[in-house]
N, C-alpha and C positions, 0 to 999 in steps of 0.2 A: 216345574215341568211345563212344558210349551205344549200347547196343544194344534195342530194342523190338521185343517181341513183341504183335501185337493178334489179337484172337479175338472172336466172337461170342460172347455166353451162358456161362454157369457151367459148369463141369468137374462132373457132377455125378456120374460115379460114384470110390468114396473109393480103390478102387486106381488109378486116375489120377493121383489127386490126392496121394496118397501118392509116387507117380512125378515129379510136376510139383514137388515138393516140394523130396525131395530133391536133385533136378539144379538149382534154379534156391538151393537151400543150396551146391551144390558149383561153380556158376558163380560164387557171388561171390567169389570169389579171382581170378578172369581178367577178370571184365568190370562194365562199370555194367549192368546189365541188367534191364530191367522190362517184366514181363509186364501186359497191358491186355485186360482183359474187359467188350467191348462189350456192352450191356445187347440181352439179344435183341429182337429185332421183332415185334410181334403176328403172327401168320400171317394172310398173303394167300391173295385169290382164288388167282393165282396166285404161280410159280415167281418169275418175269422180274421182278416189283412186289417179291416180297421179297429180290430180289437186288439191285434199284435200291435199296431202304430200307437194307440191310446198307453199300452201297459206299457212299451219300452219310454215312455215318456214320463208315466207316474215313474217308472220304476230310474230313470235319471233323476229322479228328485227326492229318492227315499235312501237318507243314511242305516253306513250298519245296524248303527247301534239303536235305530228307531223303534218304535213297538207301534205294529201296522196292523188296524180294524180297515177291513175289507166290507163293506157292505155290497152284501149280493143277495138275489133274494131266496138264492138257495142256505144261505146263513141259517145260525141256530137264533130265534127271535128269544130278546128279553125282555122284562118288565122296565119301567120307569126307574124302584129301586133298584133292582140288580144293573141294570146302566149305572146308576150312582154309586153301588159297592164296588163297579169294577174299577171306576175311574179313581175312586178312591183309594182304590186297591195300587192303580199303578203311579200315583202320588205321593205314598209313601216309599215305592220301590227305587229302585236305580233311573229308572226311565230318564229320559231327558227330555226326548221327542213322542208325544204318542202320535199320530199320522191317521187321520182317517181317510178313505179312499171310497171317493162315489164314483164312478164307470161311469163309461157313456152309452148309449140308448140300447146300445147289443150286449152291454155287459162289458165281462172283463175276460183279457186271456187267463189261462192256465199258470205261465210263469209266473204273473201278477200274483194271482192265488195262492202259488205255492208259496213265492215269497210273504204273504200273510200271515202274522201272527195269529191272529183270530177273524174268523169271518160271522158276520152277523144281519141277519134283515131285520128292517123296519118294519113289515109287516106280510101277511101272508098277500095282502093284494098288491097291483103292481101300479104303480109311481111314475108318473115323468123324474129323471136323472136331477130336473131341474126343481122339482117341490121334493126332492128328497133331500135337498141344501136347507132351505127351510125349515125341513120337519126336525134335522138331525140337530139344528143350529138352537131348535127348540127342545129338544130331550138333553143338548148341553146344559142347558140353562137351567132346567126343571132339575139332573143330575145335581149340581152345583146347591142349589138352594136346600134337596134333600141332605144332601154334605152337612150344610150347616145348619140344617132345622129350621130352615127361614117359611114361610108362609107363602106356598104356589100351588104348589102339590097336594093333592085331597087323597087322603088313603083312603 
């Protein structure tokens, strides 16, 4: 199973990117995993137009047959484990693609949404778009090692 990450815009500041770094060096041992940064959107009039521009864009780059987690922070939040059960969950299934989707700073349309397989937040507070690459790139990681009982994760 391939795992994808897609994003709006460049990670632009370099302790991020230092972070995004290393975990997506220390996921290739567990998974095929590629990270995808959507080229950002001119800024609109408004919100709602640059959320339409952002989701028809994710949504050119999501096949049928993908299984798409939406992070929004209207999502139902999980634990460490249950991240781990679920991924586990879709590694033994049919999946090919599972797609993870970060939104840009207004969120995400509706279509987007609806085309979502499962929607989930990080956490009940709110995040720049861009340290939620990070945190997610790290609950991969932490998922992964709970998979295989490796020593990261403190229950």
């Amino acid at each position: 199973m391939k795992v994808i990450v897609y994003s709006i815009g460049k990670t632009n500041e370099s302790y991020l990117r230092e972070g995004i770094k290393l975990y997506l060096e220390r996921l290739k041992h567990y998974s095929n995993l590629e990270v995808v940064e959507l080229k950002d959107v001119k800024p609109q009039a408004n919100a709602a137009t640059l959320m339409q521009l952002e989701g028809a864009g994710f949504l050119s780059q999501i096949q049928k047959d993908d299984y798409v987690v939406l992070l929004d922070e209207r999502g139902d939040q999980m634990d460490s484990v249950t991240l781990s059960r679920f991924i586990e969950k879709q590694q033994v299934s049919s999946i090919k693609r599972l797609v993870f989707i970060i939104g840009g700073a207004f969120g995400v349309d509706d279509q987007l949404r609806e085309r979502s397989d499962k929607i989930f937040s990080m956490s009940s507070m709110t995040f720049s778009h861009q340290m939620i690459r990070l945190f997610l790139l790290e609950q991969l990681y932490r998922a992964f090692t709970i998979i295989r009982g490796e020593k990261y994760h403190n229950p």
